[in-house]
Structures are given as structure tokens and as C-alpha cells.
C-alpha positions in Angstrom: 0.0 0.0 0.0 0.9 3.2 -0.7 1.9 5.4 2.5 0.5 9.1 1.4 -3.2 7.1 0.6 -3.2 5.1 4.3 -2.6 9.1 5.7 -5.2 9.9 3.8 -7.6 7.3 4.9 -6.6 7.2 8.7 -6.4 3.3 8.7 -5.3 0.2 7.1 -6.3 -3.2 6.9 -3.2 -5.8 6.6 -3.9 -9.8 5.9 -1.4 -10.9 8.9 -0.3 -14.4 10.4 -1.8 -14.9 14.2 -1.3 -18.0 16.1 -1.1 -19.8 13.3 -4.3 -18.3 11.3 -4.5 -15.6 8.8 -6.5 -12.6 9.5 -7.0 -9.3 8.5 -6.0 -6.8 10.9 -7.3 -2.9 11.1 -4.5 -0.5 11.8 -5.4 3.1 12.4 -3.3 6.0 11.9 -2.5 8.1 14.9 0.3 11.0 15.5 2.9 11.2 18.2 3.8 14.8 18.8 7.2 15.7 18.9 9.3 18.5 19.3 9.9 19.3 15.7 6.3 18.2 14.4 3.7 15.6 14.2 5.0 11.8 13.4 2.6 9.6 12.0 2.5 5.0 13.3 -0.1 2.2 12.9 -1.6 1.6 16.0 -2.9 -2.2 16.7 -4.8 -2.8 20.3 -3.8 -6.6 19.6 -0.8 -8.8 20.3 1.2 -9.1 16.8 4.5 -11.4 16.4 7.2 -9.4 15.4 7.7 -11.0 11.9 4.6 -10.1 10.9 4.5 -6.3 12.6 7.8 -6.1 10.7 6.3 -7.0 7.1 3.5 -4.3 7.8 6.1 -1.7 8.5 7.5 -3.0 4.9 4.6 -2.9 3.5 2.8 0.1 4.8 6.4 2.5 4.7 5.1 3.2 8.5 6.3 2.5 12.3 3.8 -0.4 13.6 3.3 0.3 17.5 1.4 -2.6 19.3 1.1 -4.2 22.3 4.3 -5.8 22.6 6.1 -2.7 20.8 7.3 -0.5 18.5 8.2 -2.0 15.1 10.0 0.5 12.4 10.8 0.3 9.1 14.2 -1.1 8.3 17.4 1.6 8.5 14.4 4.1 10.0 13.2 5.5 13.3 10.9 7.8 14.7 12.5 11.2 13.3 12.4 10.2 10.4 8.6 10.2 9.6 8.4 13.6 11.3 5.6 15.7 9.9 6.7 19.6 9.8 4.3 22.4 11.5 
């Protein structure tokens, strides 16, 4: 997916691998404010392995933030997504 058109839309829907069984997952699109602007993640409520929070970030171009943590695109971190004001 394209990452400008999942800003747009506010959320994404990944098909990911959980306990074994595919699923499609909804990830919305929230903003962590920072000192130099707005930086946009995926936010999933749910328990993800990190394989598969890793292949959304390489699908989606976005940092994955879930229960059991932050997942970032590879060579990437937070500053890097940063929004400016």
C-alpha cells in the first residue's frame, strides 16, 4: 500500500499471520507529537508477532506500534517520519 493514501484514509487493513491463522487486521493511523512536528505509526490494540508487525512496516512505509512494541521500518526511526508544522 501506498503510504500518502493510508494518511489519507486514517487506517489500514493488513492480511497478517496470528497463532497460526491468517487474519486481516485494522490499523489506524495516529500521531505522536514531537518537538519538531507531528510523526505519524499504525496503532494495533492486539498482540502481533514481530515477523509479521515487521512485514507491515515493509509494506505500509510506517512505524507499527502494538502491544508488545514498536516495530520500524528497516534503517528508520521515529525522526524520520516527522511531519513539519
Amino acid at each position: 500500500m501506498d503510504t500518502q493514501f493510508i494518511l489519507r484514509q486514517g487506517k489500514a487493513v493488513f492480511r497478517v499471520n496470528r497463532a497460526g491463522m491468517y487474519q486481516r487486521m485494522t490499523f489506524l493511523v495516529k500521531y505522536e507529537e514531537m518537538p519538531e512536528g507531528k510523526s505519524p505509526y499504525l496503532l494495533s490494540e492486539k498482540f502481533l508477532e514481530p515477523a509479521e508487525a515487521m512485514k507491515v512496516c515493509a509494506q505500509s512505509g510506517l512505524p507499527v506500534f502494538t502491544k508488545n512494541g514498536r516495530f520500524f521500518p528497516a534503517g528508520k526511526g521515529m525522526a524520520d517520519f516527522i511531519i513539519k508544522q
